[in-house]
N, C-alpha and C positions, 0 to 999 in steps of 0.2 A: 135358915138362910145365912145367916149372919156365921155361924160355921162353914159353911161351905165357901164364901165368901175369903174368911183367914188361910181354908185351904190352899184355895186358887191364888190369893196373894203370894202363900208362903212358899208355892211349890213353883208358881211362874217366877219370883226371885232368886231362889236359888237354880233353876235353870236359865237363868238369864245371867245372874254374875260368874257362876261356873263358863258357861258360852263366852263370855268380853275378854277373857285371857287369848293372847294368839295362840292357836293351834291346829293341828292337824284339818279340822272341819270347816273352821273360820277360813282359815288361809287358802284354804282348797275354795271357798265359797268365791272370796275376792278374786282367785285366778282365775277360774271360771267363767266371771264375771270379766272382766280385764280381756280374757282370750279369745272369750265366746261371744260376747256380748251379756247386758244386764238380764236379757229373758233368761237364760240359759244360767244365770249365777241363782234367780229366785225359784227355778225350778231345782235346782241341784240344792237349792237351801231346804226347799219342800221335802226332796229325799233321804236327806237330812232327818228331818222333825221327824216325819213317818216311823222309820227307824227308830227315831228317839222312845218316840213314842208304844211300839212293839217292845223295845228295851224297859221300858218305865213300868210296862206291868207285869214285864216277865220278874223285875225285881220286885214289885209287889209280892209275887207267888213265893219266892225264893230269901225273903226279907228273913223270915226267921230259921228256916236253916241255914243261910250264910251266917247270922250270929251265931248259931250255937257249932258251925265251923270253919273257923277261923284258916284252918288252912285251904281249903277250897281257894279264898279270897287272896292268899300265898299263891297258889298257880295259877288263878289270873294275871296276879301282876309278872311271873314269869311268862306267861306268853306276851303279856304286852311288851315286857322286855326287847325279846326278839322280834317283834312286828318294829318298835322304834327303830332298832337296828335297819330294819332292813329298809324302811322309808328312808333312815339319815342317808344310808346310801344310794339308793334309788334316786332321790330329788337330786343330789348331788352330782351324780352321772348325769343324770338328764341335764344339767344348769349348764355342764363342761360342753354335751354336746348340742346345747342351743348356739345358733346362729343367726344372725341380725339377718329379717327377711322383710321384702316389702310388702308391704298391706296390701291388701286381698281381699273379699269377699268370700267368707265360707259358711257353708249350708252346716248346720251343727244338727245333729238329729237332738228335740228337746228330751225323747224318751232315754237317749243315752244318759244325758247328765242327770236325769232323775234317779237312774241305778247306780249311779258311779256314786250319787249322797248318801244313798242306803247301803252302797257296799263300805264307803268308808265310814260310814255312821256304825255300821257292824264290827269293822276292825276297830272298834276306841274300846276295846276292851275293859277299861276302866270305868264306864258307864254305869251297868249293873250293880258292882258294888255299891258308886257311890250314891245309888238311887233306893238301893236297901235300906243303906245308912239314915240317906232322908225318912224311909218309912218307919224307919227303928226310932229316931228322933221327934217325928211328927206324933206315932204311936204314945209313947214318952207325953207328948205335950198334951197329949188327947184333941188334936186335930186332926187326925186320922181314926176311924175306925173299922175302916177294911170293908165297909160296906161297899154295894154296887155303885152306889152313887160316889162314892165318895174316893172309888179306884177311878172311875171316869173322869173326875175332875183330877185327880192326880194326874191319870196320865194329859189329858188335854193341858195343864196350866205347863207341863214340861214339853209338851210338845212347839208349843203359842212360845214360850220362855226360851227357846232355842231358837226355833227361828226368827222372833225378832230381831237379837243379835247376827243371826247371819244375815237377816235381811238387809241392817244397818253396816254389815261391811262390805256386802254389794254394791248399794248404792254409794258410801262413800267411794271405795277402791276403781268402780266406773268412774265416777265424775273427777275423780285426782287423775285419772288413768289417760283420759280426753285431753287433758294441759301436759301432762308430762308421763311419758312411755318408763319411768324408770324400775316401776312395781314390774312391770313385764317381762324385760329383763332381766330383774333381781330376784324373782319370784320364788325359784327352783331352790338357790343358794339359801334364800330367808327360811324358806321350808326345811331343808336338810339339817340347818341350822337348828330351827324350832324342835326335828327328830330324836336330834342329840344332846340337846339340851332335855326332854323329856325321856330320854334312855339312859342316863345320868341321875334324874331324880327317883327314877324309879327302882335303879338301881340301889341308892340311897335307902327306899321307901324297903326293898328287899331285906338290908341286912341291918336294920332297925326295927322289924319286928317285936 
C-alpha cells in the first residue's frame, strides 16, 4: 500500500510540475477556455490527460530500449524541432490575422475540443521520452516494478497530474478573461512566442548531446 501510494505521489508530481511551465498544452487549454467557454477548456483538458495517459504507458513499454538507444530519443527531439517551427509560425499568422469582433454567442461542438487535447497532446513529442526517463529513474529508486498494478498507477497519477494543471489554468484564465479581454487578444502572439522559445531550446538540447 504504502508503495503504491510513493508511486502515485511521485509520478502525479512530476506530471504536475512538468504541466505548470507555459506551454503548448496549458496555453492551448486557457484559450479554449477564454474563446470557448470554461466547459469546452475542461473537456480539451480531459483530451489532454487521455492522451497523456495513452503516452505514459506507451513509454512504459518503450522505457528500456529508449535507454539502451539513445539516438531514437535524438529523432524525437528533431521532429519536435520542426513541429515548434511550424506552431511559432502558425499562432503567429493567426494573431496578425485576428480581428477585434463583437461578442457573440457560439455553439462550440464539446466532441471537437476533446480531439483537438489529444491531437495536440500527441504532437508534444517530447512526452514519451520524458516519461521513460521517469520509469528509468523510478526503476532506479525501486518505486516501480513494471508490474500490472503498478503500470496503472503510473499511468493514472500522470494522467490526474496533467490535468490538474490544466484544469487550474482554465479556470484561472476564465475568471481573469470576464474582467479583462486582454489574454484573447494576446493569446495567438503569447503562443508563437512560447513555439519559439521552445524551438530554440530544443535546438540547444540538439547540439549538446
Amino acid at each position: 500500500m504504502i508503495h503504491s501510494l510513493i508511486l502515485f505521489f511521485v509520478t502525479f508530481s512530476a506530471a504536475f510540475m512538468a504541466t505548470v511551465p507555459p506551454g503548448l498544452l496549458n496555453m492551448n487549454a486557457a484559450k479554449t477556455s477564454v474563446e470557448k467557454g470554461k466547459l469546452n477548456g475542461i473537456i480539451f483538458s480531459l483530451g489532454v490527460s487521455t492522451m497523456i495517459m495513452v503516452q505514459a504507458y506507451i513509454a512504459v513499454l518503450i522505457s528500456k530500449y529508449l535507454h539502451n538507444h539513445p539516438e531514437v530519443v535524438a529523432v524525437l527531439l528533431k521532429i519536435a524541432l520542426v513541429v515548434f517551427a511550424f506552431f511559432a509560425i502558425y499562432f503567429f499568422v493567426l494573431a496578425k490575422r485576428n480581428k477585434p469582433q463583437k461578442e457573440k454567442v457560439v455553439n462550440v461542438s464539446k466532441k471537437n475540443s476533446f480531439f483537438k487535447g489529444v491531437l495536440l497532446a500527441a504532437l508534444n513529442l517530447l512526452t514519451i521520452p520524458y516519461y521513460s526517463g521517469l520509469n528509468a529513474m523510478w526503476k532506479t529508486s525501486g518505486w516501480i516494478n513494471f508490474g500490472l498494478a503498478d503500470i496503472l498507477i503510473f499511468i493514472v497519477a500522470a494522467g490526474l497530474g496533467t490535468f490538474t494543471v490544466l484544469y487550474l489554468y482554465t479556470i484561472y484564465f476564465y475568471k481573469l478573461e470576464s474582467k479583462n479581454n486582454t489574454f484573447s487578444r494576446n493569446s495567438n502572439y503569447i503562443l508563437s512566442a512560447l513555439m519559439a522559445l521552445l524551438f530554440v531550446i530544443t535546438l540547444f538540447r540538439i547540439f549538446n548531446q
